[in-house]
C-alpha positions as CSV (number, residue, x, y, z in Angstrom):
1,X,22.8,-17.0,-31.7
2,X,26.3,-16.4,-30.3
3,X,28.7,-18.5,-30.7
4,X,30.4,-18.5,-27.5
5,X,29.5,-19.0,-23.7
6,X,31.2,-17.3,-21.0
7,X,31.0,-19.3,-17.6
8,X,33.6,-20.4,-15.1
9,X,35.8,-23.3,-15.5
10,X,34.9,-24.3,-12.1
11,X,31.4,-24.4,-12.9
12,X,31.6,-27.2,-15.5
13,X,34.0,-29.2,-13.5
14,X,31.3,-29.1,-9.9
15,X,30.0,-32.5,-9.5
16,X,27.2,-31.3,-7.4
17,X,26.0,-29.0,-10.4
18,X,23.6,-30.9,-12.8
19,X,23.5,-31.3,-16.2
20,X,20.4,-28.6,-16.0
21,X,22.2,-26.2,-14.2
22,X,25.0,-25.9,-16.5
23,X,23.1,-25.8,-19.3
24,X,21.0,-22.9,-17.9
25,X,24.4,-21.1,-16.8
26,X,25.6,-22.0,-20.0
27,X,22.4,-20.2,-21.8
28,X,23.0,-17.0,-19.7
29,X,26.8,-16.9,-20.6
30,X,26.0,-17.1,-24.5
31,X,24.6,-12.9,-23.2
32,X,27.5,-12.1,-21.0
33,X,29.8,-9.1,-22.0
34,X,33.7,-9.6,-21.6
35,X,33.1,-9.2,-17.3
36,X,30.7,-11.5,-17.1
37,X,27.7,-9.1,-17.0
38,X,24.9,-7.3,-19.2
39,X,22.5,-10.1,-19.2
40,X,18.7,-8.9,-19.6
41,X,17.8,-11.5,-21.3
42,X,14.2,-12.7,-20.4
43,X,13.2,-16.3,-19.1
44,X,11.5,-17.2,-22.5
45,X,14.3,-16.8,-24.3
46,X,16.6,-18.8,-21.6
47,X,14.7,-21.3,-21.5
48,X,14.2,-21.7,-25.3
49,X,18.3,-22.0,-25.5
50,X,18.7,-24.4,-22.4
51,X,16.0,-26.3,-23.6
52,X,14.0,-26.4,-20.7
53,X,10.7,-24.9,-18.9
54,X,10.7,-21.1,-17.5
55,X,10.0,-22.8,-13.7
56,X,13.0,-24.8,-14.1
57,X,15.4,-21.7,-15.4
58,X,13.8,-20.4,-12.3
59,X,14.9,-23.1,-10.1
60,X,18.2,-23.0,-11.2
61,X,19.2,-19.6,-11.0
62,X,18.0,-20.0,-7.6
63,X,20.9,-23.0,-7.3
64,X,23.3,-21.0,-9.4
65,X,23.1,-18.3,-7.1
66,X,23.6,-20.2,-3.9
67,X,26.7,-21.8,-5.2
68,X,28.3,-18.5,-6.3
69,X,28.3,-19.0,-9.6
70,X,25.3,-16.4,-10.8
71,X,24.2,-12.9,-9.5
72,X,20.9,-11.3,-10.3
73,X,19.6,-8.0,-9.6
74,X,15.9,-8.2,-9.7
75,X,14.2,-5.1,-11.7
76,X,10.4,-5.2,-11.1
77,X,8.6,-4.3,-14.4
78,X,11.1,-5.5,-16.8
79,X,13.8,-8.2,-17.1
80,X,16.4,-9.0,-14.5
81,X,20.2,-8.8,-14.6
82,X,22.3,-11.4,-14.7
83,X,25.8,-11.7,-14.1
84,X,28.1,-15.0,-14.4
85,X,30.2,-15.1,-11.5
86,X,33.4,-15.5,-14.0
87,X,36.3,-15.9,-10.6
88,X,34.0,-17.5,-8.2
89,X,36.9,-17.7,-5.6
90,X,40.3,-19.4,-5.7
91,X,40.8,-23.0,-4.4
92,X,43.0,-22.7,-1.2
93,X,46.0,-24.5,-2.0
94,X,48.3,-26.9,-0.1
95,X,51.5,-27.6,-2.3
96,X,53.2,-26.1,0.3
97,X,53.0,-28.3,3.4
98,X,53.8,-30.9,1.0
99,X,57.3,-29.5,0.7
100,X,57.2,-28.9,-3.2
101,X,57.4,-25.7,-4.9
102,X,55.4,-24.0,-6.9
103,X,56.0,-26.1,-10.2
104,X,53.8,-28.9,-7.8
105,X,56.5,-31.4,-7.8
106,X,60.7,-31.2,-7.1
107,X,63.1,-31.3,-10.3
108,X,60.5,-28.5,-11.9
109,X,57.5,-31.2,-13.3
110,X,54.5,-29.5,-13.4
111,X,50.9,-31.5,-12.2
112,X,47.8,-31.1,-12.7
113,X,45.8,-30.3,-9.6
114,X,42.3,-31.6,-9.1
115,X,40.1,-28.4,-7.7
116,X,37.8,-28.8,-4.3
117,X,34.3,-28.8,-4.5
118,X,32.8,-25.5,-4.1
119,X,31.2,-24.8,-0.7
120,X,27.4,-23.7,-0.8
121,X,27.9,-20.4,0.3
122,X,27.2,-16.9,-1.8
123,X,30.7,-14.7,-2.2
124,X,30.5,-11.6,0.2
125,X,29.0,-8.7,-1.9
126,X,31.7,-6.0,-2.3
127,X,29.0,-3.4,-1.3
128,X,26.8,-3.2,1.1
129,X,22.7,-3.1,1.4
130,X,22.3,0.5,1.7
131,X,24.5,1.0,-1.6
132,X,22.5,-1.6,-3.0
133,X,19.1,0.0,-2.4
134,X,20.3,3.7,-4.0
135,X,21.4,1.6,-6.9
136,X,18.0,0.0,-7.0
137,X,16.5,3.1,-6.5
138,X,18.1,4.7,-9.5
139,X,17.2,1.9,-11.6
140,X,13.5,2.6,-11.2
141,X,13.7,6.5,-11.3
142,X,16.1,7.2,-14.5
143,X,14.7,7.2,-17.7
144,X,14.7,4.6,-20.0
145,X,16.7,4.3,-23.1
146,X,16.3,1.5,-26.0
147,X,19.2,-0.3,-24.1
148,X,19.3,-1.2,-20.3
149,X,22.4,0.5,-19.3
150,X,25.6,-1.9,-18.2
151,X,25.2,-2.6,-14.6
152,X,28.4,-3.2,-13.7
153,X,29.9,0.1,-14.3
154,X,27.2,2.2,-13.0
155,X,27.5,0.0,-9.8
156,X,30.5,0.5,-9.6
157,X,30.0,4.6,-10.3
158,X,27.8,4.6,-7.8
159,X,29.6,3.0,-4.7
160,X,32.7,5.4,-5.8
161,X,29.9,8.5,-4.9
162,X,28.6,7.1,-2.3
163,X,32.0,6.1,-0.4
164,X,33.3,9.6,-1.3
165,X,31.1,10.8,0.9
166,X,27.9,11.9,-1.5
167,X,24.6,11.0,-0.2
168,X,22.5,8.5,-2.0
169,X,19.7,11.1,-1.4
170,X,21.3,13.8,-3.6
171,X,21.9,11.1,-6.4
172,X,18.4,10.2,-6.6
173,X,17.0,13.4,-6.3
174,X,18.9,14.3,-8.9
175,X,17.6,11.2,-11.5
176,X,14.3,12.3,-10.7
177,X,14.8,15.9,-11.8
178,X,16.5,14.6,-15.0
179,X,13.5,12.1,-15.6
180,X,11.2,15.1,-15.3
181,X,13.2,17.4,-17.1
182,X,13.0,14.2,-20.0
183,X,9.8,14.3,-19.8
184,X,8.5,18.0,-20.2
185,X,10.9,18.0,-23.0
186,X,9.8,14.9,-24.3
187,X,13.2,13.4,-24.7
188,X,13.2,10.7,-27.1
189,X,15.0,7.8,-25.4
190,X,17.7,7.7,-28.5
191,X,19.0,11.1,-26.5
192,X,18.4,10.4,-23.0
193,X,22.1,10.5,-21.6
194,X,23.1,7.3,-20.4
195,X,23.1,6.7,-17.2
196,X,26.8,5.9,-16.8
197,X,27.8,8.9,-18.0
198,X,24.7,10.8,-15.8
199,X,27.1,10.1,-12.8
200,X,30.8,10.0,-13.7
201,X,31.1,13.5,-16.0
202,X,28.9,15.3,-12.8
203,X,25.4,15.9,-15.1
204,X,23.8,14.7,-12.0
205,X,25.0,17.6,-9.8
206,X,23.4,19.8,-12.1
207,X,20.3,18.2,-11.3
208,X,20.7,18.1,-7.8
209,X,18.9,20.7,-7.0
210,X,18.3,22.9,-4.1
211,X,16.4,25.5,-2.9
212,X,17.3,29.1,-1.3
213,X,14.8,30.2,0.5
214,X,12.2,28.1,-0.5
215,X,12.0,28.7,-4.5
216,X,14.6,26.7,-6.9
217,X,16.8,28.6,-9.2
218,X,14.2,28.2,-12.1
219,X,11.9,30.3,-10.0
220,X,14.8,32.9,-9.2
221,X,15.1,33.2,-13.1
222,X,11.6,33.6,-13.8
223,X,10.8,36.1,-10.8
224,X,13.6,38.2,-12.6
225,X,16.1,37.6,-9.8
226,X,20.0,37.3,-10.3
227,X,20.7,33.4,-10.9
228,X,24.0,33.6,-10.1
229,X,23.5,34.9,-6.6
230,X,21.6,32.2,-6.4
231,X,24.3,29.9,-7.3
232,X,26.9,31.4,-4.9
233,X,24.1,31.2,-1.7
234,X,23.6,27.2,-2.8
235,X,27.2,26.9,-2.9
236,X,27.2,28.3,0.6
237,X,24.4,25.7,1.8
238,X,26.4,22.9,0.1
C-alpha cells in the first residue's frame, strides 16, 4: 500500500465534505501520480482502502466531482480514470480593501487566513466536448498495452493536434490502422507503442492513410506501381 495520499488541502479543510468523502478522495489519492492523475484503480479495490461499499464510492465520486475536487473519464469495458483535482481554484482574496499589504497585517506580521467554502460548481474544462469525444474515441480504438497509458499527457497531446488545426478524423483513422496493423502482426502488447508517443514523434501520420485513386499505397506496392509517386500525389491531396 502507498504510503502517501495526494489530495487538496482544501479538500480536508470543506466542512460540507463528509468524513466519507474524504476518505474515498483520500483512497483515490493513495494512486495519484505527481499531477494528480493515472488513477485506474477499480471500485473493489477503493472501496477495500476507504473502508466502505462499491455504491457508496459510487456516490461519492458523484459528490467529489460536483465539488471540483475529482474528474473521471468514464472507459466502458474496463476501469475509469480518476484524477484529484490537486488546485481546485484559488480563494478570491480581500486583504486589499482592508488597507493591509500583502504580509495580511501592517508592521509586516503575517496571519493566517481562514479559506471560503468551496462553491458547488464543477471548474470549466480546459477543452471542449468535441476534443473530448476524439479523445474518447482514441481510447476505445488504440490497442491495449499491460498499462493504461497516462491520460493526462495524451490529453493534452491531443488538444495540441487538434487546435493546430489536425482533424480528430485523421487521428482516429490513423489508431485504427495501427490497431490493425497490431493485429495482423500479432503485436504482443509489451511492443505496442504507447500511445503518447503514437501522437507526439508523428507515428500516427504514418498511419493516416489515404488513398489515390481509390487503392492505398499497399496496393500501389503490390500492383508493382512506383510508391513514391504515390507519396508525392498524397502529398498533393494533403
Amino acid at each position: 500500500m502507498p504510503n502517501l495520499s495526494i489530495i487538496p488541502a482544501q479538500a480536508v479543510m470543506d466542512p460540507d465534505l463528509s468524513h466519507t468523502q474524504l476518505r474515498v478522495l483520500c483512497a483515490i489519492g493513495m494512486h495519484t501520480n505527481r499531477l494528480g492523475g493515472g488513477v485506474w484503480t477499480s471500485l473493489n479495490t477503493l472501496a477495500d482502502e476507504a473502508g466502505v461499499s462499491r455504491k457508496t464510492v459510487q456516490r461519492s465520486c458523484e459528490e467529489l466531482v460536483a465539488r471540483g475536487y475529482l474528474r473521471i473519464t468514464e472507459r466502458p469495458g474496463t476501469t475509469h480514470l480518476y484524477e484529484v483535482v490537486l488546485d481546485p481554484g484559488q480563494n478570491p482574496s480581500h486583504l486589499g480593501d482592508l488597507g493591509v499589504g500583502s504580509s495580511g497585517r501592517p508592521g509586516g506580521q503575517v496571519i493566517a487566513v481562514t479559506p471560503k467554502r468551496p462553491k458547488r460548481t464543477t471548474p470549466p474544462n480546459v477543452f471542449s466536448a468535441e476534443e473530448q469525444e476524439v479523445v474518447d474515441a482514441l481510447w476505445k480504438t488504440y490497442p491495449k498495452r499491460p498499462e493504461p497509458p497516462p491520460f493526462i499527457p495524451v490529453r493534452k497531446a491531443v488538444v495540441d493536434l487538434l487546435r493546430a488545426g489536425t482533424s480528430g478524423e485523421r487521428l482516429i483513422r490513423a489508431a485504427h490502422r495501427y490497431a490493425t496493423h497490431c493485429q495482423l502482426n500479432h503485436t504482443e502488447p509489451q511492443y505496442v507503442k504507447s500511445l503518447h508517443r503514437f501522437l507526439t514523434d508523428g507515428a500516427w501520420e504514418v498511419y493516416d492513410v489515404k488513398t489515390v485513386h481509390g487503392r492505398t499505397r499497399e496496393e500501389w506496392a503490390r500492383s508493382g506501381q512506383d510508391v513514391l509517386e504515390f507519396d508525392r500525389l498524397r502529398e498533393e491531396a494533403r
